[in-house]
N, C-alpha and C positions, 0 to 999 in steps of 0.2 A: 438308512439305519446302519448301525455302526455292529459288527461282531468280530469281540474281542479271543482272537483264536485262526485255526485258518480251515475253510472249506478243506482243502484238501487231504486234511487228518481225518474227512468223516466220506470221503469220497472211495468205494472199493472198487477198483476196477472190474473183477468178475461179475460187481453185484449193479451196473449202471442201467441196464436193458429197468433193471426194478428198483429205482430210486424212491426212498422215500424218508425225505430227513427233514430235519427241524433243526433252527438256529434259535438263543437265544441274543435277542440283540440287547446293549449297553445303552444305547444313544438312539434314537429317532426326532429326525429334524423335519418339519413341514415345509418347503420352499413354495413360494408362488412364480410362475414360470409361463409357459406357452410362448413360443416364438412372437406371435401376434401382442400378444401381451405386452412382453419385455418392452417390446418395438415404443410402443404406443406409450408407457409407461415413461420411456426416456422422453420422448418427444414430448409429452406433458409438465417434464421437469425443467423444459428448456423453452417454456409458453406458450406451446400448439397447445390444440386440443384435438389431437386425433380422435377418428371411429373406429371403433372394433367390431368387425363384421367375422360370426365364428358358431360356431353352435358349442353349447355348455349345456348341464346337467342342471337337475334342481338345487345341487351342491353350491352354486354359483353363487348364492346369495352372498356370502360374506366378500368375497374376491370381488365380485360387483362392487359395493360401497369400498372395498379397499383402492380400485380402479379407480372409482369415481369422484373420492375425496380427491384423488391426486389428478382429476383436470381429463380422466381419457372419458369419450363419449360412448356409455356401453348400452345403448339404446338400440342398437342394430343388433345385437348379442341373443340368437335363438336358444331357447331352452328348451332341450328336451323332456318330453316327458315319460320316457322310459329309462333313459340313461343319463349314469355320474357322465360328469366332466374328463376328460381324458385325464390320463396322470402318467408318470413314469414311478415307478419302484424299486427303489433298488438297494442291494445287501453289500455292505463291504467286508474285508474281515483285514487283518493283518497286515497279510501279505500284499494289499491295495489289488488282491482278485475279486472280482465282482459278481453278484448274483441281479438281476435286473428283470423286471416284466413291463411292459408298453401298453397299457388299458388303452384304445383309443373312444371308446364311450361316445358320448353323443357327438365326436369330434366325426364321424360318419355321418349324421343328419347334414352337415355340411352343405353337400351337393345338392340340399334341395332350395339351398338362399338363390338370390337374384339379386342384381346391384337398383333394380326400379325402383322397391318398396324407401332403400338407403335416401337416392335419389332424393321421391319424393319429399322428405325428412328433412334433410338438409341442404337442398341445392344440389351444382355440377358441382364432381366431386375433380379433384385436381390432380391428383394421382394415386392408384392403385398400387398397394404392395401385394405381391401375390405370394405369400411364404410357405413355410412345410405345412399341410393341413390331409383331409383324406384327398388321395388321387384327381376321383372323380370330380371333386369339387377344384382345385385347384386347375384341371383343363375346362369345366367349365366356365369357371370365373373370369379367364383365360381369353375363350372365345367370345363374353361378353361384353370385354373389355374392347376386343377389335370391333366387334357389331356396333356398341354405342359410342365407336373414337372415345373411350376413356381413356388418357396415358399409363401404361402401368410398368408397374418393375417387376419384373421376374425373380423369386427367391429360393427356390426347390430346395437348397438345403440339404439334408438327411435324405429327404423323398429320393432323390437324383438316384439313389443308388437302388432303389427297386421299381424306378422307372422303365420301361423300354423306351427305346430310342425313337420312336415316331412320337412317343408322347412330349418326350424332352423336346422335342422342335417343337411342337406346337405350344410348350409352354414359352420358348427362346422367342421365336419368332415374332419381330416387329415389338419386340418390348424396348420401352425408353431407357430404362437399366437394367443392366444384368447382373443380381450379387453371387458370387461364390467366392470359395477359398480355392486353396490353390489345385487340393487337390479335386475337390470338385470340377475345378476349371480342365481338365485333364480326363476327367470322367463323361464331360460333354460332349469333348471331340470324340472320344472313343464311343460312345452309344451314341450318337447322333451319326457320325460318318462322314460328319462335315469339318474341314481343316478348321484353325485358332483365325484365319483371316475371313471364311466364309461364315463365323458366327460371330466376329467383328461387325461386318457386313451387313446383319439383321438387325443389330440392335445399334441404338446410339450410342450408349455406352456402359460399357465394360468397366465392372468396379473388382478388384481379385484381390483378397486378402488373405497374406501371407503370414501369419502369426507376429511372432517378433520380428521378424523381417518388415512390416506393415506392411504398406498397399500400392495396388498399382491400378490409373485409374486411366484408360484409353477409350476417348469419345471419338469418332466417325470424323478425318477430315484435321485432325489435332494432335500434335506432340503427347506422348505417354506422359503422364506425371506420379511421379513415384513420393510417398510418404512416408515417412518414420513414425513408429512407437511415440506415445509420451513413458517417459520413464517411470515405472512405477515406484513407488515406495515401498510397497509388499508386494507379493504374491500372493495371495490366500487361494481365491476359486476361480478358475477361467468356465464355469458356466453362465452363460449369457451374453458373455466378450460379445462376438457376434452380432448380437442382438444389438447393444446398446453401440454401437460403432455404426450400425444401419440408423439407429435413431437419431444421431449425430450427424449422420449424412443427412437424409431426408428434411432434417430442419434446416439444413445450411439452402438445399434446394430450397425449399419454400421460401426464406428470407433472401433469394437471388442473390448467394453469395458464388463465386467459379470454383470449380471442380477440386481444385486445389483447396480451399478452405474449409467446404463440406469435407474431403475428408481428415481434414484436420481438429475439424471439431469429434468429427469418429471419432479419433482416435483416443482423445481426451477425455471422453465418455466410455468408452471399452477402457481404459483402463483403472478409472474409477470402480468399473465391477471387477475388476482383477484384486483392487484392493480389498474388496467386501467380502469377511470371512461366510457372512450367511444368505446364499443367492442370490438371483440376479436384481431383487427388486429392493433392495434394502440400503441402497446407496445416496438415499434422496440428503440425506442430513449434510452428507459430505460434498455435497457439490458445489462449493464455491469455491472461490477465488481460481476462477479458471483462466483467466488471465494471464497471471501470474506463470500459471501451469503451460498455458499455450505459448507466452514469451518465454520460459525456461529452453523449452521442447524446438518452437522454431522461430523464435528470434519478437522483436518489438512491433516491426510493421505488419506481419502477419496475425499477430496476438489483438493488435490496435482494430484491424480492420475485421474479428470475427467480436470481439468483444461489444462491438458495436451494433452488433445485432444479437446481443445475451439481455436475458431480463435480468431487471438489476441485481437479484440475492445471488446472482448466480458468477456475476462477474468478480 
């Protein structure tokens, strides 16, 4: 929601112990969102058909068929039945200060999934994203993953920071990739206790996204390969960047393209949400001629050899 004015004209300092105010807002936008989501949603645009393994509310129905027209499999998607779907909320005013609340909702039932019932469903699953979700669920998912040799990628995200550090390892440890940005990357060594080469060491590789700077991608045993930005055309929203740069990778994995080209295709997908004034899922129209974009960005033989694994509308 948008408030045309600024909090701090209604804020009294004497008077904060007993707050009690009210905003009119100008503008309210509904985004569709969830880390898992986003993921899945990209990767669906790009002719996976990912699963969404997540607990939701009974709110879910509508974001279900919006998911599922566009190709992600939301069949694994528990519903609770006492609580909405988690949400974020948040108030802006003027001055780009912010008012925010974090519902997590039936994003707690979580911890009570298992990957067996998934399994069953659809086969060995081929790789686990493990992203921001409740705590408990994301170390247990975690340790399910080493029990049933699932391959999984480590995603902690936002979580990292009211993680403690025995947790953060046990979500690090023995995963096939590890996403963070940069400064997450920096939050791991410090709450874990283990140097940038002993959490090298655990995982195979290391994916570290550095905003416009892009990324830098160090597998076990292999030269660092560093990637650039695709240049955007706008700026509008950098909510979900993130997201759809993992979903960019992860297809590049699947279609066994080298380290280098998955995250070239990130990159190319994260910036597509950069351009999209209205969050992260609304980008589907504009996804073509990526090609084009990818040869701009890093040249012909690069462009040639990811486009080759794009479905056609999209190249």
């Amino acid at each position: 929601m948008t408030f045309r004015g600024r909090f701090a004209d209604s804020l009294l300092a004497e008077q904060l112990e007993k707050v009690s105010l009210s905003f009119l807002a100008s503008d309210l936008e509904i985004r569709r969102g969830g880390v898992g989501a986003n993921i899945c949603f990209g990767m669906s645009l790009l002719g996976e058909r990912p699963v969404l393994v997540g607990s939701a509310g009974a709110d879910f129905a509508d974001y279900r068929s919006w998911l599922e027209r566009h190709g992600v499999d939301c069949a694994s998607v528990h519903i609770s039945e006492t609580a909405h779907t988690a949400r974020f909320v948040c108030t802006t005013d003027d001055d780009q200060a912010q008012i925010a609340t974090f519902y997590p909702g039936a994003m707690s039932e979580a911890r009570d999934m298992e990957f067996g019932p998934v399994i069953e469903r659809v086969g060995d699953l081929d790789l686990v994203l493990i992203g921001p979700d409740d705590p408990e669920a994301m170390l247990r998912h975690t340790d399910e993953c080493r029990d049933r040799g699932i391959p999984f990628a480590a995603d902690p995200s936002q979580q990292m920071a009211f993680m403690d550090g025995q947790s953060i390892r046990r979500l690090i440890d023995g995963a096939t990739y590890l996403f963070t940005n940069e400064y997450e990357s920096h939050l791991a060594i410090q709450k874990t206790g283990w140097s940038a080469e002993e959490i090298a060491s655990r995982v195979t590789t290391r994916v570290i996204t550095r905003g416009g700077d892009g990324c830098t991608v160090v597998t076990q045993g292999e030269e660092p390969i560093s990637v650039d930005v695709v240049a955007a055309r706008r700026v509008a929203d950098p909510t979900g960047v993130g997201d759809a740069f993992r979903a960019g990778f992860l297809v590049g994995i699947v279609r066994g393209m080298g380290m280098k080209h998955c995250a070239q295709l990130g990159a190319v997908m994260a910036t597509h949400v950069v351009e999209s004034p209205v969050g992260p899922q609304e980008y589907a129209d504009d996804l073509h001629g990526l090609r084009d974009r990818l040869a701009d960005a890093y040249g012909e033989v690069d462009a040639e050899v990811i486009a080759a694994h794009l479905p056609e509308g999209r190249v």
